[in-house]
N, C-alpha and C positions, 0 to 999 in steps of 0.2 A: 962319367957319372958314378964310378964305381967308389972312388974317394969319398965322395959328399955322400953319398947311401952310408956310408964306413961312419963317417962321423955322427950324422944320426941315430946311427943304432949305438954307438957307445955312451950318446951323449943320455938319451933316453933315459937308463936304469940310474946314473950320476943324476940325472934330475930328479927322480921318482925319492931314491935314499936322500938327497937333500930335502924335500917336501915331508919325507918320513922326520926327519931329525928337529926339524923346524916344528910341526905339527907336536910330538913330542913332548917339547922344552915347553911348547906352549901350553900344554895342559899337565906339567910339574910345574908353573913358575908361578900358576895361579893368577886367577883372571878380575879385570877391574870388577865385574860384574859376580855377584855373588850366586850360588845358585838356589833353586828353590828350595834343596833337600836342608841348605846348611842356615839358611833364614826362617826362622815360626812366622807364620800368620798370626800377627798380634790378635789378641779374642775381642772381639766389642766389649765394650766395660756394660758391667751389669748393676744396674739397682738392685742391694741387699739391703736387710735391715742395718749392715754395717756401715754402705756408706756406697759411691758410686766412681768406676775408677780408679783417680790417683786419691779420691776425696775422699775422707773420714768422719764420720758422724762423732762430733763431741774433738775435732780435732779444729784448730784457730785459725782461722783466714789467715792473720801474718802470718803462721808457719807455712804454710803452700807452697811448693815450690816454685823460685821465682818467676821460670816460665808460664804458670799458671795464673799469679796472680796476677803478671803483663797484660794476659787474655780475658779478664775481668772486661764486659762488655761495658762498664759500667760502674764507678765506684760508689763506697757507700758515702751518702751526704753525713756529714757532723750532727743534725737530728734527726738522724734515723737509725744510729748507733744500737740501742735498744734489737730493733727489729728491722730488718730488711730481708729483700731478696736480691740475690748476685747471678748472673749468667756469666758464662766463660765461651769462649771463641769455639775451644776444645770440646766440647760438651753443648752443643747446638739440643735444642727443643728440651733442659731441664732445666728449672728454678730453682735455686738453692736458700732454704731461709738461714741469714746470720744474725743470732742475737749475741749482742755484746761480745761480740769477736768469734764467736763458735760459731761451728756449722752446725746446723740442727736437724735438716729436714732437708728431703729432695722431691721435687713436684713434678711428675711429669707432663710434658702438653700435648705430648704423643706416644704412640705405645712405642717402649724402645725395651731391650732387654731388661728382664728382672727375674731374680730367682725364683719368683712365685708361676713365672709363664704365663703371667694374666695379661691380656691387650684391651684397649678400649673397646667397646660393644661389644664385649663377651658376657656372654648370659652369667646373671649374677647364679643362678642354675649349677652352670657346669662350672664358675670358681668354687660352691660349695662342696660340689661332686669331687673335686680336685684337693679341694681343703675344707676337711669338714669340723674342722678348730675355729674357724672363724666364727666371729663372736657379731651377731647381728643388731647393732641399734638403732633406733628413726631417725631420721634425717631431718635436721633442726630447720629447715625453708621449705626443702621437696618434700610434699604427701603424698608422693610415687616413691620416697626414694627409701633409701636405708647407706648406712656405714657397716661394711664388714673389715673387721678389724682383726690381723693376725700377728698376737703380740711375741715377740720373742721368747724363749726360757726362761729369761733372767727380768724378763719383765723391763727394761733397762730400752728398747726398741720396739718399734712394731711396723708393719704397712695397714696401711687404713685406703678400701676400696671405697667410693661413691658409687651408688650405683642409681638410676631413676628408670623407673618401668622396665626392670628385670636386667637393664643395661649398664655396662659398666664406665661411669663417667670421668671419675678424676683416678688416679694412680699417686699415690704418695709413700714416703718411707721416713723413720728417722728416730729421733731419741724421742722418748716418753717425758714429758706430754707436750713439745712443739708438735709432733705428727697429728693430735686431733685438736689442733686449732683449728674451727669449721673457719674462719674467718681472717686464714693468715697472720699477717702482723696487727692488722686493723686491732 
């Protein structure tokens, strides 16, 4: 028994320093898998008065990158050139208005990120408490409602809130003056 106890214990530490060297080589040689620290957390894209995304307000449907314009749910018909709205695969719950090849305007149909931090049913209250620049006008169908509207620097942009009985209904953003179309493309 005394041989085979011999072999064991030499073999032992020979296994441990191969396990060492192996383990090692395997964390200099770099691994398929990326780790957390050396990947960002892409940010959700946010509705600006700029634009939402990869998307730019005043920038040309055919310029989009190709991938983008593939994910068009939807293309625009030949008379609707003028005025349309576009959805993208990429960009789930927003409507995009294109007139004559520009993006103009971005609608949303659910509260999704946007610079102003405003969500649907937030007290038209506390968006004024939050932004007290907004510019109040009546709402051209709801006699509950109003349009608060916060127009950029340059005048050039703005986001325009709906809101009906204190509540905030539609979300919109985009170049002056597709943004206060009450009525879309219509």
């Amino acid at each position: 028994m005394q041989p085979k106890q011999r072999t064991n214990t030499l073999m032992r530490p020979m296994i441990a320093a191969a396990c060492s060297i192996i383990g090692l080589a395997a964390c200099t040689t770099g691994s398929q898998y990326p780790s957390a620290q050396t990947q960002p957390i892409p940010a959700a894209p946010t509705l600006s008065m700029q634009g939402y995304g990869e998307i730019q307000f005043g920038e040309k449907l055919s310029q989009l990158p190709q991938a983008l314009r593939d994910s068009m749910k939807q293309p625009i018909a030949p008379e609707e050139r003028e005025c349309a709205y576009v959805a993208f695969a990429r960009y789930p719950n927003i409507l995009f208005m294109v007139e004559n090849d520009v993006i103009t305007r971005a609608d949303l149909r659910q509260s999704l990120p946007n610079s102003l931090n405003v969500t649907f049913n937030m007290s038209s209250a506390e968006v004024l408490k939050r932004h007290p620049s907004a510019v109040i006008t009546e709402h051209k169908y709801d006699e509950a409602g109003h349009y608060l509207t916060l127009s950029a620097p340059d005048r050039r942009s703005a986001f325009v809130l709906e809101e009906s009985k204190g509540r905030i209904t539609e979300i919109r953003s985009g170049l002056l003056p597709s943004v206060k179309y009450v009525e879309g493309c219509a």
